[in-house]
C-alpha positions as CSV (number, residue, x, y, z in Angstrom):
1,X,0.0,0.0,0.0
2,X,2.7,2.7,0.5
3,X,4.5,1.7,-2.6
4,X,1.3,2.5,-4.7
5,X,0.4,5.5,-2.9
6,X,4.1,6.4,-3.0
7,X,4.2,5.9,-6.5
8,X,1.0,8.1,-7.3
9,X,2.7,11.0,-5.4
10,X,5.6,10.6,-7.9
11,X,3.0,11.1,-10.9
12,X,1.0,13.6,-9.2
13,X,4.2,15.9,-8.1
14,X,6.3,15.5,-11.5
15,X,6.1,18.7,-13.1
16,X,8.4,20.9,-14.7
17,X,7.5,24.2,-15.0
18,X,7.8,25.4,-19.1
19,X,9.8,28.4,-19.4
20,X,7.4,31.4,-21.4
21,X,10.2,33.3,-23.3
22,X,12.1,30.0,-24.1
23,X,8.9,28.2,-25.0
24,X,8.0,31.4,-27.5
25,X,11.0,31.1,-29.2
26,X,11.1,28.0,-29.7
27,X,8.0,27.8,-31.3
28,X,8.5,30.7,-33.5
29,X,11.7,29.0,-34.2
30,X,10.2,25.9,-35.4
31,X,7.5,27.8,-37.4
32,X,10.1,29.0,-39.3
33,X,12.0,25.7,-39.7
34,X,8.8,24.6,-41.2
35,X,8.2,27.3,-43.5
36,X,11.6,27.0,-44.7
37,X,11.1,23.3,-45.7
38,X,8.0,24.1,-47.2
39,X,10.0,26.3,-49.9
40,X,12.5,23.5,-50.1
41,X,9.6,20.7,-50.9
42,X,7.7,22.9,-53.4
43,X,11.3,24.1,-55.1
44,X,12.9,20.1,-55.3
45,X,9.8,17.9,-54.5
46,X,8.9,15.5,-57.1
47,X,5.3,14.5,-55.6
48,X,2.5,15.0,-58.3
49,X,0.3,16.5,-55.9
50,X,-0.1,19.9,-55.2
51,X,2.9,20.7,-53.5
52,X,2.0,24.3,-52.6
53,X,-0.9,22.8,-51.2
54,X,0.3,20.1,-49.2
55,X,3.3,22.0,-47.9
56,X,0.8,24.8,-46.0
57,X,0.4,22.2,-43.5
58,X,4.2,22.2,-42.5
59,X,3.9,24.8,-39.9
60,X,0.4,23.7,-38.3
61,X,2.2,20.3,-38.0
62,X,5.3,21.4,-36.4
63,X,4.0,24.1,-33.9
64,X,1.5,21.9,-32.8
65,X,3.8,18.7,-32.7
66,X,6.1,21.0,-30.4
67,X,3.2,22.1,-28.2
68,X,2.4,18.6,-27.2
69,X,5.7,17.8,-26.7
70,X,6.5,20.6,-24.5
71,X,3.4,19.8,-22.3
72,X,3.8,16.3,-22.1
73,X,7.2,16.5,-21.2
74,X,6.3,19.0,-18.3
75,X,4.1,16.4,-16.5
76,X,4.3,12.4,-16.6
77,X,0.8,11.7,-15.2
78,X,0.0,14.2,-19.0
79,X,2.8,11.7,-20.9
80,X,0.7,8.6,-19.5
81,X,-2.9,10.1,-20.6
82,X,-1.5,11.1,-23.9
83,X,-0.9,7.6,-24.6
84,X,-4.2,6.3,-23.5
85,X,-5.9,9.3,-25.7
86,X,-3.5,8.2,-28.7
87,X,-4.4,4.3,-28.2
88,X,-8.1,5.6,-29.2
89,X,-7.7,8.1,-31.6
90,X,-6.6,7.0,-35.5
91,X,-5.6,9.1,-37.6
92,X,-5.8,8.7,-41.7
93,X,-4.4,10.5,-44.1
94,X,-4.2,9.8,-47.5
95,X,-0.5,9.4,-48.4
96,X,-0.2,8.8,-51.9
97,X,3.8,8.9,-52.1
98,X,6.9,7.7,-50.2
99,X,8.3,11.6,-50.7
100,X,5.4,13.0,-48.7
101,X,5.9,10.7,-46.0
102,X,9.3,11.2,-45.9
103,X,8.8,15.4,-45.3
104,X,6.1,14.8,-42.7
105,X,8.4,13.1,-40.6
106,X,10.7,15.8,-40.9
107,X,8.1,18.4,-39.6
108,X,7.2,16.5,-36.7
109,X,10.8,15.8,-36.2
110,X,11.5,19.8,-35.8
111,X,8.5,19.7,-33.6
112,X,9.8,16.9,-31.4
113,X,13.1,18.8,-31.3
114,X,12.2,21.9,-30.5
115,X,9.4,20.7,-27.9
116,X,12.3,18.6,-25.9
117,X,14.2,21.9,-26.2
118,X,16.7,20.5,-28.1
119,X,17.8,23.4,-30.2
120,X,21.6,22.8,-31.2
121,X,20.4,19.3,-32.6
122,X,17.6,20.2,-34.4
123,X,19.4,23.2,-36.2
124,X,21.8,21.4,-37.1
125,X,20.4,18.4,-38.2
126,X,17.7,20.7,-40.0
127,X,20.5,22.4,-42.0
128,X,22.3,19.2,-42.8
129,X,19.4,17.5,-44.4
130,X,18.2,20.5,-46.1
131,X,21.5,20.7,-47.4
132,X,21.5,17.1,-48.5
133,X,18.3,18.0,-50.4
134,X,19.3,21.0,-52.2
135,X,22.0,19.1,-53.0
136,X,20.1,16.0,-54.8
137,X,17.8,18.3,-56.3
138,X,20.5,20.3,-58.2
139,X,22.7,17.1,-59.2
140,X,19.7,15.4,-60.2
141,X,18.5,18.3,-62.4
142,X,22.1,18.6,-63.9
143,X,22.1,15.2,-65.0
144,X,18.6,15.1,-66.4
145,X,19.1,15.0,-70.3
146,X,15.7,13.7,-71.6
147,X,12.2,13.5,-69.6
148,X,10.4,10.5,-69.0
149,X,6.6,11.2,-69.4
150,X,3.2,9.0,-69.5
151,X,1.5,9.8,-72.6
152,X,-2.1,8.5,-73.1
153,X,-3.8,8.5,-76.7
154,X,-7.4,8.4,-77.2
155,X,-9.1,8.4,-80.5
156,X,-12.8,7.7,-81.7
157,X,-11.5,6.0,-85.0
158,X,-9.0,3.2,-84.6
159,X,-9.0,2.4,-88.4
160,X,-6.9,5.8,-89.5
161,X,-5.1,6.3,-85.7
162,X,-4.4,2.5,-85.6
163,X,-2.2,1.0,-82.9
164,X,0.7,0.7,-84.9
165,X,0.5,4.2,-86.8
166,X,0.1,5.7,-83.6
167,X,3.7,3.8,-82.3
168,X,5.2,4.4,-85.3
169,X,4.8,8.3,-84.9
170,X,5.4,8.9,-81.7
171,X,8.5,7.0,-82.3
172,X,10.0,9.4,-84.7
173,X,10.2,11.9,-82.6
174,X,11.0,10.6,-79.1
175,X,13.9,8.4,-78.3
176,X,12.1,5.7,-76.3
177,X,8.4,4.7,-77.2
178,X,7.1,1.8,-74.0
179,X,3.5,0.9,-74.5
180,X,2.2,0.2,-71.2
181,X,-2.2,0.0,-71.6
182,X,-3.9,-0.4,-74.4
183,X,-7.3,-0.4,-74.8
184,X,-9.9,-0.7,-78.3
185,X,-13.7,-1.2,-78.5
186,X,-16.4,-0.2,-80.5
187,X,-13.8,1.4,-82.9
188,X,-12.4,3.7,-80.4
189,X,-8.8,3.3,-79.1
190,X,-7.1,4.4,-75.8
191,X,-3.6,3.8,-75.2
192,X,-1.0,4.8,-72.4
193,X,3.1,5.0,-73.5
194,X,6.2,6.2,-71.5
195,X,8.3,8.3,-73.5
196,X,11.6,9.8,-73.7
197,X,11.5,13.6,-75.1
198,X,14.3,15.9,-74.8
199,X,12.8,19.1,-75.7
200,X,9.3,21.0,-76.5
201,X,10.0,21.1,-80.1
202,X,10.4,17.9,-80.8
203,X,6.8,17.1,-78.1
204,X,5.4,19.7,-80.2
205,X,5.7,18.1,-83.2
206,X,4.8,14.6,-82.1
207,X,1.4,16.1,-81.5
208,X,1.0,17.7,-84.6
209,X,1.7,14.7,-86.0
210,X,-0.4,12.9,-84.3
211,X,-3.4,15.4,-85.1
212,X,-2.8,14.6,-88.7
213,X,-3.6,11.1,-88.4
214,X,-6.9,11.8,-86.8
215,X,-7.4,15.7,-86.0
216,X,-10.1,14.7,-83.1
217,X,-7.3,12.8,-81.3
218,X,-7.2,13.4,-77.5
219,X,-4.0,13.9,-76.3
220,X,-2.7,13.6,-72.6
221,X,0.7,14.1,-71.1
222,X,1.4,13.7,-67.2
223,X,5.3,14.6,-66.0
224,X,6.2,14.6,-62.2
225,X,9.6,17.0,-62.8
226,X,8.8,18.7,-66.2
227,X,10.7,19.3,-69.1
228,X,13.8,21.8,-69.7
């Protein structure tokens, strides 16, 4: 009996006061950090969602990530109901790609830092992996000599815009033609490639071609990075 009732005086009497001026800072500081990766994930993200979008929700995430940290850590008998009141709550979001998974866990991981106080570590490891980033993103764009894109074809008269024709056009103006769905019924055809095109021009001209076959032809091209 003592042991419990010494042991719920130890939850009851665990509290650490928050500092107000340090607590302000930080979470100014870690509004900022989030902003700042924002720019980075719009500027060198490769996610085909909106990325402006999605990257408004950077500073939410981190300033409230932080507050809960800082408040849990204050008080252990708040750290043990948090994790009753997490072991309830689900949360789902719809997270289409590995990238955006990847930044989210950056924001709350400037939160996390800045609600344990740890600001020398979280600068620092902020600046490193932004770095790191930047870094990718510029080699990456360097080395980029052609763009792969998904190009899907869909025409209402598959005699004139035939399978083959279609193939055959495309390919003499990109480097590399993959057919990846086709699709033909009622004498309509719908058909998905992955191309290579190095420039505008030469896209340009594919279409026009294309046009010629069958000037109704519906033309779709989808690119995650764009081309130069």
């Amino acid at each position: 009996m003592d042991k419990l009732t010494t042991f719920q005086e130890f939850i009851t009497t665990q509290n650490v006061p928050i500092p107000g001026w340090g607590f302000v800072v930080n979470l100014l500081l870690a509004a900022v950090l989030a902003g700042i990766l924002g720019h980075v994930y719009q500027r060198y993200g490769h996610s085909l969602s909106n990325r402006r979008l999605f990257s408004r929700n950077f500073v939410i995430l981190a300033m409230t990530t932080m507050v809960i940290i800082a408040i849990v850590k204050s008080s252990l008998a708040l750290s043990l109901g948090l994790v009753g009141a997490l072991s309830i709550v689900r949360f789902r979001a719809a997270i289409k790609e590995p990238e955006e998974l990847a930044y989210l866990f950056l924001v709350i991981s400037i939160g996390l830092g800045m609600g344990a106080n740890q600001l020398w570590i979280t600068l620092i490891a902020f600046i490193v992996i932004v770095g790191v980033i930047i870094f990718n993103g510029r080699l990456a764009h360097r080395q980029k000599v052609v763009s792969s894109l998904f190009m899907t074809i869909t025409s209402r008269n598959a005699q004139t815009a035939s399978l083959q024709k279609v193939t055959s056009t495309i390919s003499r103006y990109c480097g590399k033609v993959d057919l990846k769905r086709f699709d033909e019924s009622d004498g309509s055809l719908e058909a998905s490639f992955v191309i290579d095109c190095a420039d505008f021009n030469r896209l340009d001209q594919a279409q026009l071609a294309l046009k010629e076959l069958d000037p109704s032809i519906r033309i779709t091209f989808l690119d995650s990075r764009g081309i130069g």
